[in-house]
Every structure is written in C-alpha cells, then in structure tokens.
N, C-alpha and C positions, 0 to 999 in steps of 0.2 A: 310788541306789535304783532309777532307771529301769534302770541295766544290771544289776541283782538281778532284777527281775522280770521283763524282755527275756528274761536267761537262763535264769530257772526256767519261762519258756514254751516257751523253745525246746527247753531239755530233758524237759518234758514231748511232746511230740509227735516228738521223736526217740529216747526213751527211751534219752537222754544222760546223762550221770552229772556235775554240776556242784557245786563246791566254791565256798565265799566266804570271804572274808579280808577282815578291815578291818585298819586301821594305825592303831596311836595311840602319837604322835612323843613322847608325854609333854609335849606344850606345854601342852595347855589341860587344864582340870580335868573341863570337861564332856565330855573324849573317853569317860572310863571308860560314863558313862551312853548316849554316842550310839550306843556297839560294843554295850553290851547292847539296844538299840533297834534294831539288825542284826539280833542275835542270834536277837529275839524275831519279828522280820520269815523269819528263814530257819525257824524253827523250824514256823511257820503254814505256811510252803511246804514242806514236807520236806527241807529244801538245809543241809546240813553247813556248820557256820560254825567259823573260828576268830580270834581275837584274837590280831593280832603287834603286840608290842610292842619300842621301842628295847631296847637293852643298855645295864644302865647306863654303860657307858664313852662309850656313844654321846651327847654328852652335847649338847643342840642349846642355844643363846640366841637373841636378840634381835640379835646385831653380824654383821657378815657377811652375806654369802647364804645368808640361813635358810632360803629356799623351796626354793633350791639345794640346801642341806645335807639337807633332809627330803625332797629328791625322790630323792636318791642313797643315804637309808637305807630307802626304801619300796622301792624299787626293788628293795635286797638281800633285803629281809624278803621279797618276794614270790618272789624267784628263790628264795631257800633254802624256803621253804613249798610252792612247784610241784615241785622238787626230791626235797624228802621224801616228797611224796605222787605220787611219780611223773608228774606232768600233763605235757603238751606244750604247752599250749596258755596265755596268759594275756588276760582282755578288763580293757579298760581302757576309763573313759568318758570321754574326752575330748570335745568338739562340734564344731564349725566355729568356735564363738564363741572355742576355744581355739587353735583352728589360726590364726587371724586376728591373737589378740593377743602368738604367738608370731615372726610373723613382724613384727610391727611395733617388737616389742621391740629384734630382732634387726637391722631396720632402721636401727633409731635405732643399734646394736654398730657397724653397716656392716661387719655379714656379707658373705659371698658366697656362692655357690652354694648348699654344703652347710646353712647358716643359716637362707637365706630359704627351704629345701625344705621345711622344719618337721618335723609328723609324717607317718608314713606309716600307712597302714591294716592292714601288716602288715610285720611286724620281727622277724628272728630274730637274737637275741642271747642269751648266758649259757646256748645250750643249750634256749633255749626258744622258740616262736613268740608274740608279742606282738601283739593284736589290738584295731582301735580302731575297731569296728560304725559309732560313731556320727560319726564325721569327718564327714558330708554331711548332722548335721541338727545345729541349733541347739537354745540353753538351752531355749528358750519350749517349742519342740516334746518336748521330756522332759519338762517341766512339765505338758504340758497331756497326756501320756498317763500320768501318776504321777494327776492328775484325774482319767483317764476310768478307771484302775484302784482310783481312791478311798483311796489309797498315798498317805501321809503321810511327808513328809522332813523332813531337819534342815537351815538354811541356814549356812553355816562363816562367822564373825565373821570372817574372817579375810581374804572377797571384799569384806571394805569399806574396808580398812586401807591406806591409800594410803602409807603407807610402802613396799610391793612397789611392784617395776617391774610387775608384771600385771597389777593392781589399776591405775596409772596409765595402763596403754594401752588398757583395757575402758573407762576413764572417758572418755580421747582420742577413741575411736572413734565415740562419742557426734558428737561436733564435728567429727570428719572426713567421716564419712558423706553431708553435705550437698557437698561437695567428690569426690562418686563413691568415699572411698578406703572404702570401707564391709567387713565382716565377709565377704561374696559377691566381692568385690573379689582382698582381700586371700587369700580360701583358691584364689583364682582362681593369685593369683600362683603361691603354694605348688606348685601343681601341679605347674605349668611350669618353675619352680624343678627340680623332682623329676624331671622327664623330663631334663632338664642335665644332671642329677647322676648319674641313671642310667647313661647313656653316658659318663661318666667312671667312672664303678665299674665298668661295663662292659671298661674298657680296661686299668683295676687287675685285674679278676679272671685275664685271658689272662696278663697279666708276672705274677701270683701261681703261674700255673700253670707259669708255664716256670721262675721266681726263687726258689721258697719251697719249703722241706723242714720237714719236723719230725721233731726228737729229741725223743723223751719231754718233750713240751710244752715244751720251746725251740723258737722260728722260726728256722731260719737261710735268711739271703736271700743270695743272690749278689751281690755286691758289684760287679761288671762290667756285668751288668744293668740292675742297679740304675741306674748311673750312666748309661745310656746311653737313659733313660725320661724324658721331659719331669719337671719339677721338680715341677708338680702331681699328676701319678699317682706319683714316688716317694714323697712325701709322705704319700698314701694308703694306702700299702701298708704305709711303717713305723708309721702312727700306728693301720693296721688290725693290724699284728702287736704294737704296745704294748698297745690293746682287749683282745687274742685271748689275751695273756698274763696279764693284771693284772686281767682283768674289770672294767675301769674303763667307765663307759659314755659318759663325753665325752671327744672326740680332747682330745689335746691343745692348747692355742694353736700357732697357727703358726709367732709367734716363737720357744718354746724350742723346739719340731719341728727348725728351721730350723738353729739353733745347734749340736742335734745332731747334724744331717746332715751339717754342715760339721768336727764335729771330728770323727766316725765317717771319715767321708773322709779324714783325717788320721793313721788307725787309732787315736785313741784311746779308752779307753773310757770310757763313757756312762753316766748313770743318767735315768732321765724315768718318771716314772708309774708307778714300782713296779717299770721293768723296769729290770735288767743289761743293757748291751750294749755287746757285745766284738767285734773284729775280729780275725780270723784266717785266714790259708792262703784269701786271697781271700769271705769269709764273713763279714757279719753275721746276728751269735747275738744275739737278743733271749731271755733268761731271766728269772725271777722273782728280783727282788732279795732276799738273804735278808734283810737288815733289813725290808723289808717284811714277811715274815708271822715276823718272828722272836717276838711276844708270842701269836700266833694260835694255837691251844687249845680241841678239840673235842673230843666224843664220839669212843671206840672201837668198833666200826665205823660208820665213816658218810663223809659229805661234808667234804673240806678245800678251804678256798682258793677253793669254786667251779670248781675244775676237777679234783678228782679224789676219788675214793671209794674209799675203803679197805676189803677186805672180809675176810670170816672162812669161811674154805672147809674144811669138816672133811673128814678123813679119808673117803677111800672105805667104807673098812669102819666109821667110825663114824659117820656120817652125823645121825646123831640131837644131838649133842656141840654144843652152845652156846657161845658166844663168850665167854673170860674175862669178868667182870665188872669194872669201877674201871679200866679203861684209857681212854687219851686219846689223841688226835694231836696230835703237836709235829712242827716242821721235823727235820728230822734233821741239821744243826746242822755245823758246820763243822770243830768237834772231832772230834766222832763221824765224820764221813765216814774221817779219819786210820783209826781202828779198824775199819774196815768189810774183810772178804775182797775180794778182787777180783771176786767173782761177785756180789757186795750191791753194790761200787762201779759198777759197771757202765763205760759209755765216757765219762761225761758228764764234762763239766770241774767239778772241785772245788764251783767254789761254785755249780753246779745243782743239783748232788746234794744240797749244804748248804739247800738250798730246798724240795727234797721232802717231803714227811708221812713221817712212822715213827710204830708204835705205841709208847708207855711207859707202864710202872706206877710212877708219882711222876720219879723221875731214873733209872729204869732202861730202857733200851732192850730193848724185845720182840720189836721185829719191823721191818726197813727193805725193804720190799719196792722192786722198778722193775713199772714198766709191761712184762707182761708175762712178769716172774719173782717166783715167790712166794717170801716166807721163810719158811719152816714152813708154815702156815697164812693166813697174812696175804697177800691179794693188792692190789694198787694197779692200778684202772680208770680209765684219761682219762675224761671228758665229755665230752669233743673231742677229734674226731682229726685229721687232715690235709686230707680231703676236707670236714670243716664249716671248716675256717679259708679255703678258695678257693672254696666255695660261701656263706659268711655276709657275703660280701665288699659283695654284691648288697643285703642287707639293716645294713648299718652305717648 
C-alpha cells in the first residue's frame, strides 16, 4: 500500500502513467476481499488495477517451499501482465527489513557471494527492468507514512507463521540485534556482497562477449573458451544462458550446474532447468527442452514461453483484415517439424525447431513462422535478442 501511493504521487507530478496488480496465489480466502480493497484504493486515486490470479494447474499447498513456490508464480503473473500491457518497468516493495532477513536466511544455506548480495534496487530480467524504491527504508518507516497519508492496510497472517524460514529469521533478528548483527548490519553486508558480485559478472559479461552467439533463441557458447575461464565465471555464464533460455529466475544449484559441466565436457548431452544441451563441432547449444513447454497452450496472437510473440501482419493491400479468430500456440512438435519445407525448417537442429511456437486451429497446423521469416501472415518476434543476453548479465 505504501508503494501504491508512493507511486500514484509520483505519477502525479510527472504526469506518469502507473498501472497496479495484486496476486492472489489462491491460499487464503480473504485474498478475494483484500484485491478488492486495492481495487477500491486505486480507483480513489485514478490508477488502473488488475487482479492476477494462479491457473488452476498452478496448484500451490502447505508441503514444500510454498513461499518459494508463490514467489516464482507471482513473479510470472507480473512478467506476463507488464508484458501485455506493454511496461518496462516493475516496483516492488521490498524494505531493508527484507534485505536483511534474506541474507540471514541465506546465511544459515552458507551461501556465497551471489546469496549473501540479496536484492538489488534494480534488476533487469524476463525482458523487464525490476525496481525496489524502498531497499534503504524499513517496515516502520512505510507504516508511519501509510499514517501520515491516513491509508489503511491489510497485515498478511502469513508474517506470523513460523513455519517459513522468513518468518523465523525476522523473529531471530530480534535477538541478534543486541550482538551488532541487527537489520543496518546485515543490508550493510548485502552491499558489499553485491560490489563482489559485480566484478564477477563484470568478468562473465567480457567471455559472454567474446563465447556467446545466438540462434533464434538458442545460446551457443564456445566450448574452448569456455574451458579456458576460471570455473566460477564458467559457471556463470552457463547458468546465465539456462536463465536466458527457460526464464527461470533462480541459477540453478551448483551441484547439478557442476555435474553438467563435467559431462558437457565429455560431449554429452544435457538437460537442467528446462534447457537442452548439446555439444557439437566445438559448441555448446543451450535450447528450450521440448518436454518442457510441450503442454504450454496460449492465445493466437500473443506471447509464448516468455520469450517470444507471435504476430498477425496483414496484407499490405488489406491492412484493415483481422486475425483469425479460435487459434492458439502450441510448440510445433517434433512430428510436425518432419512435415515442415526447408524454408519453415530453417538451420535449427530438429529438436529447437520442435520447441518453437506455431499457430493451430485444434490439431491443425496454420502457421510455423522463424524469427524473422513469416508464414503467410504469421510472424515470430524474440523479446530477447543477442545484445540483452551479454548486457542482462550485469543485472542476474
């Protein structure tokens, strides 16, 4: 609520254009009522609100890392909702109070570097810039300006449930704090943490530049290179080109990183985090597994995958001509790749192509466009292209 009214001030005096979104993960009952207490909040201000909700497949419990689980589907809801409505930009209201109790969590992982750097105050990932205003002020200080705005919030049952690890390090901190390791402490670390990290991404993004191609959203890295880059920046590089492919937003663990490095090295091939990877003629190809988005099933025209948009380009002379109606995107499937011209198959190895969007009406194939060749009508646009995979490198 504080960064709801932060932002409808600040877009009043810049005569900025500000959209809001709430998430309701479907856990609790009283999400329906707190999104409409948003709603009615934006609507006093003039600020366009919408309500994302899970899918039902998306199905969250109580076993597991559920904070986990609902941080990684809030995440997508917002990328795809910035997406649609074209933004660049996302704020998020994190505090210090959160920076603090991420590093301690992380602490206790015995993380290193990239762990204890926490968050950053800006983050470009999935195509979007991610913004976190309030890193350098604590909970109380929101509180006491939602007070001086006479702005009424809702408190989440959810900050009290010591079942989460979050919840238990916000309660630790309490008892650490008289021992110096206090909330000021710890976002102290984070920093410095983050200057570390910097100059290691720093040293990822130069071998990005010199190692890394892209094929129609496959990475391939040079394999000689590769191997000839301390183990920590290789590491970075392929777990930055697994990100860059899967839209997945945490590396993966080190150990299976590690495992696949060692049988990549061996040329074999690989699967981790949604991606394919193959060795070949000196080259690792990181591509989108097609079991990965083989159930994945959207609107005709629109966004697939998070990395690519499929559009409807009419005719010169008929410009005015609308998009069939009742089509979808599906991968375009590994069968179908077989039946595909040489000018639809393009250069890509088999199963990238099998990982691509195409349009269909039910089981009928309409349309397999590439990046940069239309079919009929149908064109396919990255969201990324070469120069965001070695400039977002800074921001992972």
């Amino acid at each position: 609520m504080a960064l709801l009214r932060a932002g409808a001030q600040w877009a009043q005096r810049r005569r900025a254009a500000v959209f809001v979104a709430t998430v309701d993960h479907g856990l609790r009952p009283e999400a329906a009522s707190e999104a409409a207490f948003v709603a009615e909040t934006c609507a006093a201000l003039d600020l366009p609100h919408h309500v994302l909700t899970a899918p039902q497949e998306a199905e969250l419990t109580g076993s597991g890392n559920l904070q986990g689980a609902a941080r990684s589907l809030r995440y997508g809801l917002l990328s795809d909702w910035a997406r649609d409505l074209e933004l660049s930009h996302v704020a998020l209201a994190h505090t210090m109070d959160d920076q603090a109790e991420t590093v301690l969590m992380r602490l206790a992982r015995g993380s290193g570097v990239d762990g204890l750097s926490a968050m950053s105050a800006l983050r470009h990932a999935d195509g979007l810039y991610w913004l976190r205003p309030f890193l350098g002020l604590r909970r109380a200080d929101l509180r006491d300006a939602l007070g001086h705005w006479d702005q009424e919030w809702v408190e989440d049952p959810s900050n009290e449930d010591t079942r989460f690890d979050r919840i238990k390090a916000r309660k630790a901190l309490t008892h650490l704090g008289p021992l110096g390791l206090d909330v000021a402490r710890l976002a102290r670390t984070a920093q410095i943490m983050s200057d570390a990290r910097a100059a290691l991404q720093s040293t990822t993004q130069t071998l990005a530049a010199r190692a890394a191609n892209i094929d129609d959203g496959d990475v391939l890295l040079d394999q000689t290179l590769l191997a000839q880059a301390p183990f920590d920046i290789r590491a970075r590089l392929l777990a930055h080109a697994l990100g860059w492919v899967s839209g997945a937003v945490y590396r993966p663990r080190l150990r299976a990183l590690q495992a696949v490095m060692d049988r990549l090295a061996e040329g074999r091939t690989q699967t981790l985090q949604g991606c394919l990877l193959t060795v070949r003629d000196n080259q690792i190809r990181v591509a989108r597994e097609p079991a990965a988005v083989s159930d994945l099933c959207t609107p005709a025209p629109g966004i697939w995958d998070g990395r690519w948009r499929i559009v409807w380009q009419p005719s010169a002379d008929d410009t005015a001509t609308p998009a069939p109606q009742g089509l979808h995107l599906r991968p375009t499937g590994d069968s179908t790749v077989l039946t595909l011209t040489p000018g639809q198959r393009g250069t890509l190895p088999r199963s990238s192509r099998a990982a691509l969007p195409a349009v269909w009406e039910g089981d009928r194939l309409v349309a397999a466009p590439l990046p940069g060749v239309s079919d009929g009508n149908w064109g396919l646009v990255p969201l990324k292209d070469g120069a965001d995979f070695t400039t977002s490198l800074m921001a992972d």
